[in-house]
Wavefront OBJ file of the C-alpha trace (Angstrom):
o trace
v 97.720 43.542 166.735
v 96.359 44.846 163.018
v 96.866 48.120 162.107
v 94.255 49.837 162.408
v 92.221 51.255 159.375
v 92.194 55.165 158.633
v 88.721 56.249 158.112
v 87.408 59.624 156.816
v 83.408 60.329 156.787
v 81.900 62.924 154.828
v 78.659 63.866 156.414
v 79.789 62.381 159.939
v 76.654 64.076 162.028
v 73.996 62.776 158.986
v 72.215 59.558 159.829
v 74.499 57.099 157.841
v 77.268 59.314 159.735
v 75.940 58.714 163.472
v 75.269 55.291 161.722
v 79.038 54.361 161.185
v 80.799 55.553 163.704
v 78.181 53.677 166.231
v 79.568 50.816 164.584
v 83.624 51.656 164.720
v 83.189 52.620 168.635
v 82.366 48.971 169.143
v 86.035 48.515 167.686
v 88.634 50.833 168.144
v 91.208 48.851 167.715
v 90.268 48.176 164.263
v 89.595 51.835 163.060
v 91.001 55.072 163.445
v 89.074 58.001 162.756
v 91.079 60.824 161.318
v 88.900 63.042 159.294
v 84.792 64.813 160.299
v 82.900 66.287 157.798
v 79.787 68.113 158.269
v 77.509 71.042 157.490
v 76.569 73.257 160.651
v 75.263 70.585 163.304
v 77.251 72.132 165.980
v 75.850 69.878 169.566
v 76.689 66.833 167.296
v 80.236 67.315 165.465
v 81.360 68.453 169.177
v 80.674 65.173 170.274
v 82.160 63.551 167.574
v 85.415 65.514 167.854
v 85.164 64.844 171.614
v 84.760 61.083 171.745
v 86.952 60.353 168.435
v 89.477 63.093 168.435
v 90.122 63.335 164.625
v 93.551 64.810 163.083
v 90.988 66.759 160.951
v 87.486 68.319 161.256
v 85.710 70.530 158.378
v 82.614 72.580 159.397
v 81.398 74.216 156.346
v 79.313 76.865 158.821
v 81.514 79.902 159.782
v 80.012 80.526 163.176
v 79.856 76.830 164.038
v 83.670 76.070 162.614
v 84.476 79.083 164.857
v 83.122 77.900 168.079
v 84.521 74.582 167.645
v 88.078 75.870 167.344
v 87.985 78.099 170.492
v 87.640 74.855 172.331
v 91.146 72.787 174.093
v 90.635 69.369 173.250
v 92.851 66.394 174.338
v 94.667 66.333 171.705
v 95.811 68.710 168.510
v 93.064 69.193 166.241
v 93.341 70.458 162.884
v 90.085 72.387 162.601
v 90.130 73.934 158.694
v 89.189 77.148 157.695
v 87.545 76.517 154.217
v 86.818 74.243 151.450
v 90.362 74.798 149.970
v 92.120 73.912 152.967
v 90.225 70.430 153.086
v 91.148 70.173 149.514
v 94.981 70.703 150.378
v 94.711 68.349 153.039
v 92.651 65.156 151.111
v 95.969 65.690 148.433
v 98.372 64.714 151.108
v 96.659 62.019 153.041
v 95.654 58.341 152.712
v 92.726 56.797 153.936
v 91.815 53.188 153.547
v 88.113 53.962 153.492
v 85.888 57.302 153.246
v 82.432 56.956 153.960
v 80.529 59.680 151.265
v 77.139 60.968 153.027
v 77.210 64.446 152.205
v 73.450 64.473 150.819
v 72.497 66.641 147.442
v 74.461 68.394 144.993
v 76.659 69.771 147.481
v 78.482 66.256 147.809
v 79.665 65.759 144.202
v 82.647 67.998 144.764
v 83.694 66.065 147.675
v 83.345 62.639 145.431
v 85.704 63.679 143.028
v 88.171 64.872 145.379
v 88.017 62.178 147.385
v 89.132 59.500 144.615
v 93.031 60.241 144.717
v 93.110 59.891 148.902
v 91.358 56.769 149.590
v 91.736 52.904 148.427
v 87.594 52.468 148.789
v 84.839 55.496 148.579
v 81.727 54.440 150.330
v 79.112 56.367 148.678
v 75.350 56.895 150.315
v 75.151 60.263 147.880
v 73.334 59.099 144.977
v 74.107 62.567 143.322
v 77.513 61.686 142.902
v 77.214 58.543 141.275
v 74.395 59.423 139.156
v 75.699 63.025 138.071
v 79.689 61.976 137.589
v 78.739 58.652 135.526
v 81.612 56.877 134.587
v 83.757 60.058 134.699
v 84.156 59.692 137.981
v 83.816 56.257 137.680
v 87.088 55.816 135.094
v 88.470 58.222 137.426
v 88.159 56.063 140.073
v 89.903 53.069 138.510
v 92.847 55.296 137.488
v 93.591 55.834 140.887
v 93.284 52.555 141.882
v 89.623 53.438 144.321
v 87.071 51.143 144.458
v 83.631 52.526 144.722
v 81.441 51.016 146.767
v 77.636 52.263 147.488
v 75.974 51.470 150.315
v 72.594 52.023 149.497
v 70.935 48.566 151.043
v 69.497 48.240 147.571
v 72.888 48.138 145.672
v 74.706 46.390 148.305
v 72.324 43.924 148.035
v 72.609 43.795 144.324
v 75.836 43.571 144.654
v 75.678 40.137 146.867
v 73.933 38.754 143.877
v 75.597 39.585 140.908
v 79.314 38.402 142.951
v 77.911 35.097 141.920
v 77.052 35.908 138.374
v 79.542 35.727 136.288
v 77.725 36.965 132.898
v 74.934 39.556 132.821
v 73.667 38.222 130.027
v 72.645 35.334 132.471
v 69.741 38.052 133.525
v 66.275 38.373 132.830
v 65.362 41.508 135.041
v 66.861 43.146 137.998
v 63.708 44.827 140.394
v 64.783 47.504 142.822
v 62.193 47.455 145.957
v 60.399 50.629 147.101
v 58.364 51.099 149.833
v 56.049 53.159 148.055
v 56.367 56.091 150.949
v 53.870 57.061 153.545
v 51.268 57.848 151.017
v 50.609 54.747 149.457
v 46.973 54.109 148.699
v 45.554 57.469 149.253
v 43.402 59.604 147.200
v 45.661 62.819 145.906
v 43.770 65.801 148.003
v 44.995 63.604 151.268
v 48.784 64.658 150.677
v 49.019 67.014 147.741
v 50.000 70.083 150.672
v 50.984 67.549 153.449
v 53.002 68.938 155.751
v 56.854 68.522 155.883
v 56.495 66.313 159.258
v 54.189 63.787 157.447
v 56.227 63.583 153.733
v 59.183 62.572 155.806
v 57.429 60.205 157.988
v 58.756 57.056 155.886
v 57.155 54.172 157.094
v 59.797 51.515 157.668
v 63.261 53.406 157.300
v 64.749 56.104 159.734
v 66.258 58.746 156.796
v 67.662 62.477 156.373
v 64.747 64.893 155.332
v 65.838 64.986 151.809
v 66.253 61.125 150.517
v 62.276 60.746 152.529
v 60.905 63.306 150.508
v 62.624 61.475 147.370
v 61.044 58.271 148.401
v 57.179 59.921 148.474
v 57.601 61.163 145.594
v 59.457 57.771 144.243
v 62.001 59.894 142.237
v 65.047 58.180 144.396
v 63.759 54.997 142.838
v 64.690 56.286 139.130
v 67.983 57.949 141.277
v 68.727 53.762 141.888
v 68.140 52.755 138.704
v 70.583 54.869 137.069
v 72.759 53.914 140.047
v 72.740 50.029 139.375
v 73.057 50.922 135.527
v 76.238 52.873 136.071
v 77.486 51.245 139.001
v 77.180 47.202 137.221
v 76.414 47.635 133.821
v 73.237 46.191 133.691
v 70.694 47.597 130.726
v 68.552 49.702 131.780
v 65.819 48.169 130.160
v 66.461 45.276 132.321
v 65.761 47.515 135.808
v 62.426 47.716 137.058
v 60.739 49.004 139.917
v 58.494 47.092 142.367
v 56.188 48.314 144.783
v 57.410 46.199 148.233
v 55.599 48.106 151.414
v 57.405 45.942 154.131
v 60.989 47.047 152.671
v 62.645 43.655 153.469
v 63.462 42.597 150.335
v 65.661 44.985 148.578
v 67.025 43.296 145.286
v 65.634 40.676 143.304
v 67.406 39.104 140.859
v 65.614 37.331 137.685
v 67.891 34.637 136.114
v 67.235 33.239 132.712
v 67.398 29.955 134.204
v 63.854 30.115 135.953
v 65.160 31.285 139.407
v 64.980 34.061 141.106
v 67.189 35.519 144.190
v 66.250 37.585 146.776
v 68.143 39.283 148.924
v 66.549 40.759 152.148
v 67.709 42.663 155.602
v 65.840 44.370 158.300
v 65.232 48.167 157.761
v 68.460 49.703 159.011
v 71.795 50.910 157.541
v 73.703 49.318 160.009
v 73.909 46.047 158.158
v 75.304 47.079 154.542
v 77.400 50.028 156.431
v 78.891 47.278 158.539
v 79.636 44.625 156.046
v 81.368 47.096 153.676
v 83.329 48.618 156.848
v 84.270 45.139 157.900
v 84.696 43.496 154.136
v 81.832 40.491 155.099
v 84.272 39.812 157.934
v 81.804 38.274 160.885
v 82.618 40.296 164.106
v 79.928 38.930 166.690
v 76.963 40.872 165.068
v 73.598 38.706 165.468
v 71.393 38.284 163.141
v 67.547 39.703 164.405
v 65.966 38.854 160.944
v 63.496 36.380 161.917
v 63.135 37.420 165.453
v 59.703 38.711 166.350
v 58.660 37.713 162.676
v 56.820 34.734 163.428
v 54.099 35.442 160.750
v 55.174 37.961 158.300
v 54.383 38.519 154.203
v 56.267 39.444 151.400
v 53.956 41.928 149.203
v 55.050 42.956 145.602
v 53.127 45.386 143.204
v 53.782 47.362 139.789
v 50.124 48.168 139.239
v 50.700 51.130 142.845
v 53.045 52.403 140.458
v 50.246 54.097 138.644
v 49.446 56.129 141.465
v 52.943 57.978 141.293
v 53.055 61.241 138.431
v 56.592 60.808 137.983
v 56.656 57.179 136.742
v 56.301 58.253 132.994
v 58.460 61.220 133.091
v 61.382 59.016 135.376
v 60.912 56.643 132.331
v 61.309 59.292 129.888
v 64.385 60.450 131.411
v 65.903 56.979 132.373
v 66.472 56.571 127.886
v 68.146 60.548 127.297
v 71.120 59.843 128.941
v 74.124 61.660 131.187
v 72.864 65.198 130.519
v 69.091 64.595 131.377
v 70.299 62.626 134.518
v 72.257 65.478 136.166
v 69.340 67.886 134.975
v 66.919 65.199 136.917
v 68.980 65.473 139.623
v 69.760 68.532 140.260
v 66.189 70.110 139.066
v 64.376 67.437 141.786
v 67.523 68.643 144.771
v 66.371 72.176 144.066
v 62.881 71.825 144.264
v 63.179 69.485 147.342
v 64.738 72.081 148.828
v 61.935 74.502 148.057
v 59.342 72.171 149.398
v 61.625 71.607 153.007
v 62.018 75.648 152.845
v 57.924 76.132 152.771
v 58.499 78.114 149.561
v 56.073 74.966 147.418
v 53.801 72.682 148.511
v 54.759 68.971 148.150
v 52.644 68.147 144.803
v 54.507 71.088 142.976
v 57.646 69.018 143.646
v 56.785 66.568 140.779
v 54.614 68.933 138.742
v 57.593 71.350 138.440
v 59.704 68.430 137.236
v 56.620 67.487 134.357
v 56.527 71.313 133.608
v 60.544 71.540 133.239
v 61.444 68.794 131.283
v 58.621 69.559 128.353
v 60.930 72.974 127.704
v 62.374 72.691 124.604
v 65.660 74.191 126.117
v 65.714 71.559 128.464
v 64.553 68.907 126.095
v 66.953 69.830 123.623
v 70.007 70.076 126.172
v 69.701 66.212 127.292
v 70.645 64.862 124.585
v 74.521 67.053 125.133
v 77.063 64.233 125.632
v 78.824 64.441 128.787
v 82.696 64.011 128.015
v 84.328 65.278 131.508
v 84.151 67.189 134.674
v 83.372 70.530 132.774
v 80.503 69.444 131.088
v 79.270 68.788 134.175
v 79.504 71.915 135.515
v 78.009 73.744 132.563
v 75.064 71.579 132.593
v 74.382 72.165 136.333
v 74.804 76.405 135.391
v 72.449 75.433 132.466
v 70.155 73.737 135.017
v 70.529 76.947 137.720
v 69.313 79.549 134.814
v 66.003 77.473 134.256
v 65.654 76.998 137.900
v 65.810 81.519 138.418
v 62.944 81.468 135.820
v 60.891 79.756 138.105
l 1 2 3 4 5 6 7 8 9 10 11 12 13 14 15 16 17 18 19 20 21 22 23 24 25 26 27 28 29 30 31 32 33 34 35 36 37 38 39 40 41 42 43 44 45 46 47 48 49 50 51 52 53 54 55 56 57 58 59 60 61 62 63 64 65 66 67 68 69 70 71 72 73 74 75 76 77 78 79 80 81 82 83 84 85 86 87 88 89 90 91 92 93 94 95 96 97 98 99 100 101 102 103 104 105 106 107 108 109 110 111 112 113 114 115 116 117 118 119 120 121 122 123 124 125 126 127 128 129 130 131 132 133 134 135 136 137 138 139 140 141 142 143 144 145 146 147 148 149 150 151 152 153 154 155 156 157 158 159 160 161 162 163 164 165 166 167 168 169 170 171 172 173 174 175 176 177 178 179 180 181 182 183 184 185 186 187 188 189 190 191 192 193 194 195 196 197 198 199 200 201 202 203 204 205 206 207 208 209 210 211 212 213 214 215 216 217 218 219 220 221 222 223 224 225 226 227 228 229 230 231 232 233 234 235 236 237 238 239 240 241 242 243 244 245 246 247 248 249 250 251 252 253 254 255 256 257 258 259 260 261 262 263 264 265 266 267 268 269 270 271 272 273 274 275 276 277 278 279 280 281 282 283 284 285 286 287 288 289 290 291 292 293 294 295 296 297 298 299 300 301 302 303 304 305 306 307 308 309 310 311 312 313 314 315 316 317 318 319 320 321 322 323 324 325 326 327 328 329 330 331 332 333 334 335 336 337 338 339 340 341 342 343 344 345 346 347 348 349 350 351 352 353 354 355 356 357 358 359 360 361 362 363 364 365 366 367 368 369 370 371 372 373 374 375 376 377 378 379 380 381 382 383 384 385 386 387 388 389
């Protein structure tokens, strides 16, 4: 019998969450589930606790924590009182994989602490990646954790550059993006849409925030400088295509005249699974083709024009570490203004346009980021622009 697997998942009642523990209740024999993460969801982490029966659960919501630890469960259940606590614990334990899909800014803590615990991070926050760079990614390999992302993009990616030994091999690597559910229409159509129809994607099922990043098509610059960090390749070598079916989601141009794509239907489930299981095949059937008698494969750079952030994601894409975390966390605070009702959804990216022509901000991107600290000083740099808003 193996042993089984210790899993930890950071953002457990999130859709990539829900998403992988679907999967490990198909095999309990293979996983044990021994740490829940989550932000206030209180109907959902119950039933998590219930069905999995954790060692550990973290609630960061007081009230919700609270009513979670007045209930008898099966078993003892460690339910922890603060961040600290969870801190404590992720210093004594070992997991063999954490799933990371804590969304926003509010998940790079969590990345960091998580690299000393666990053999493999599985990251679906972008923020961490893209705002810890290869600090946390040297960090990482000092502790012996692999990173992984599951992103279907990168994973994908991924599956193509395992069989490319050089990068210089490489023309151009295109990241796929749906273009949103505003594609093709006229400005005044969705400049105030409402918060129902900006996170109406048309072909994934996603959290409120990474939607609203896709119809704007700033998560597609958040990929680039994921694929940059994450394998090294140039960044003048990553382009964006405009794919509205979403079932290609890498493409790979090879010096040698051919070109690899690599495509999967529109759910998590499949690079969740294969990183879970390491490739292994356990039963799953492949749906691609079914229903898809007639189907078309759609590519476009010219839509790009009809997104305002392509020249200022460009812009950013060639300042480096600084002006990434600023991206980041400027777009995460004005998302969150938008899904608050405080702006209307065209002030998102106008905001952004308006920020980064500050000299203050212009002339704090090009700061070199040399460690955790800098970090933090750039995101309190970022937070005194944002009050002057």
């Amino acid at each position: 019998m193996p042993i089984k697997k210790k899993i930890g998942i950071l953002g457990s009642t999130g859709s990539v969450g829900k998403t992988t523990l679907d999967l490990i209740s198909e095999f309990p024999k293979l996983f044990s589930v021994d740490l829940l993460v989550c932000n206030n969801q209180y109907d959902k982490i119950l039933y998590q606790v219930k069905k999995f029966l954790p060692n550990f659960v973290y609630i960061q919501d007081e009230i919700k924590r609270n009513k979670i630890k007045a209930i008898k469960f099966s078993k003892k259940i460690i339910i922890l009182d603060n961040y600290q606590d969870l801190k404590k614990i992720l210093k004594k334990k070992k997991f063999d994989k954490i799933i990371h899909a804590i969304s926003s800014f509010e998940g790079l803590k969590y990345a960091f602490n998580s690299l000393t615990i666990t053999k493999e991070l599985l990251i679906a926050n972008k923020e961490s990646i893209i705002c810890g760079g290869k600090i946390l990614l040297n960090k990482a390999k000092q502790n012996n954790c692999k990173i992984t992302s599951i992103d279907s993009e990168h994973y994908c990616l991924s599956r193509s550059l395992n069989n490319c030994d050089n990068l210089n091999k490489i023309e151009t690597v295109y990241l796929t993006a749906s273009g949103g559910p505003f594609l093709g229409l006229k400005r005044h159509f969705f400049a105030k849409a409402s918060i129902k129809k900006v996170t109406n994607h048309p072909n994934w099922s996603m959290g409120n925030k990474i939607s609203v990043d896709s119809a704007t098509l700033v998560n597609k610059f958040f990929e680039i400088i994921e694929a940059h960090l994450l394998f090294g390749i140039p960044l003048d070598k990553i382009k964006i295509k405009i794919h509205k079916q979403s079932l290609v989601h890498s493409a790979v141009v090879f010096k040698n005249g051919l070109v690899e794509l690599i495509m999967h239907d529109t759910i998590m489930t499949i690079p969740i699974r294969n990183s879970l299981f390491e490739e292994q095949f356990y039963g799953q059937k492949n749906n691609f083709f079914r229903g898809k008698s007639l189907f078309s494969l759609d590519f476009s750079e010219k839509d790009l024009n009809q997104f305002d952030i392509v020249k200022l994601g460009n812009k950013i894409l060639k300042k480096g570490h600084a002006s990434w975390i600023l991206f980041n966390f400027f777009n995460d605070m004005l998302v969150k203004k938008f899904l608050n009702k405080e702006i209307f959804f065209y002030e998102i990216v106008n905001y952004l346009i308006k920020i980064f022509n500050k000299k203050s901000v212009l002339s704090y991107c090009s700061k070199k980021i040399h460690n955790q600290m800098d970090i933090k000083k750039t995101i309190i740099f970022g937070e005194k622009v944002m009050n002057k808003i």
